[in-house]
C-alpha positions in Angstrom: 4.3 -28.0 -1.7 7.6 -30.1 -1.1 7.7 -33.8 -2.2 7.7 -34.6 1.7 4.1 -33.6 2.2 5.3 -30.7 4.4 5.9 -26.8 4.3 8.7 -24.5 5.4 7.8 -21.8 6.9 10.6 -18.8 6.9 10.1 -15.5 9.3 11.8 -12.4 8.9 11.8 -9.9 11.2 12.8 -6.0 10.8 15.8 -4.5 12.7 16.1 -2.0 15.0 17.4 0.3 12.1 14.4 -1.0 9.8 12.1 0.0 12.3 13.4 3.1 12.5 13.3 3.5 8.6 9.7 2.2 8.6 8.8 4.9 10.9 10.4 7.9 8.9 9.1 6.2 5.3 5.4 6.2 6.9 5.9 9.8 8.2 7.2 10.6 4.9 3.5 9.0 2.6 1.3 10.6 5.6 3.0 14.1 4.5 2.9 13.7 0.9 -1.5 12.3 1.4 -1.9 15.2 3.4 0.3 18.0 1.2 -2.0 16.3 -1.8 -5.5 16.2 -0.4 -4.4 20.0 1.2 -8.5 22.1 0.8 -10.4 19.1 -0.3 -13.1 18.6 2.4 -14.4 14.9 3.8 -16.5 14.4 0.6 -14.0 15.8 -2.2 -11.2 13.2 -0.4 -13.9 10.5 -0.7 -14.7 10.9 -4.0 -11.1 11.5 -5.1 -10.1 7.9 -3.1 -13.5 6.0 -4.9 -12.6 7.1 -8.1 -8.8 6.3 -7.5 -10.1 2.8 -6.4 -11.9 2.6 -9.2 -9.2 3.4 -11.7 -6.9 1.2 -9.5 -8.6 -1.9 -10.2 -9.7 -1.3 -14.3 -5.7 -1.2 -14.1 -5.8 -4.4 -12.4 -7.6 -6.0 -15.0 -6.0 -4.7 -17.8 -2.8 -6.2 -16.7 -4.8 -9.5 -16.1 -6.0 -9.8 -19.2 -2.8 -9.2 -20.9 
């Protein structure tokens, strides 16, 4: 916190353009999920996304601990 007792606060805001980008980048992720998960059914993806948790956060902690 500043000396003063107060906080700045800074906003930032996307462009038209990022917009745009954001849009194309989050059509690109959906694509790639969808290509990757291709034949799995609702339980296989379920699974697959626990276990990926899973191994997501014993990652986590490794890195925390060193």
């Amino acid at each position: 916190m500043p000396q003063n007792g107060r906080q700045k606060t800074n906003y930032i805001f996307l462009t038209e353009k990022g917009k745009n980008e954001l849009k194309n980048i989050a059509e690109i992720f959906s694509d790639i999920e969808n290509t990757a998960l291709k034949g799995l059914n609702i339980e296989e993806k379920d699974n697959f996304l626990k276990t990926l948790n899973k191994v997501k956060i014993n990652l986590e902690e490794f890195y925390n601990e060193h």
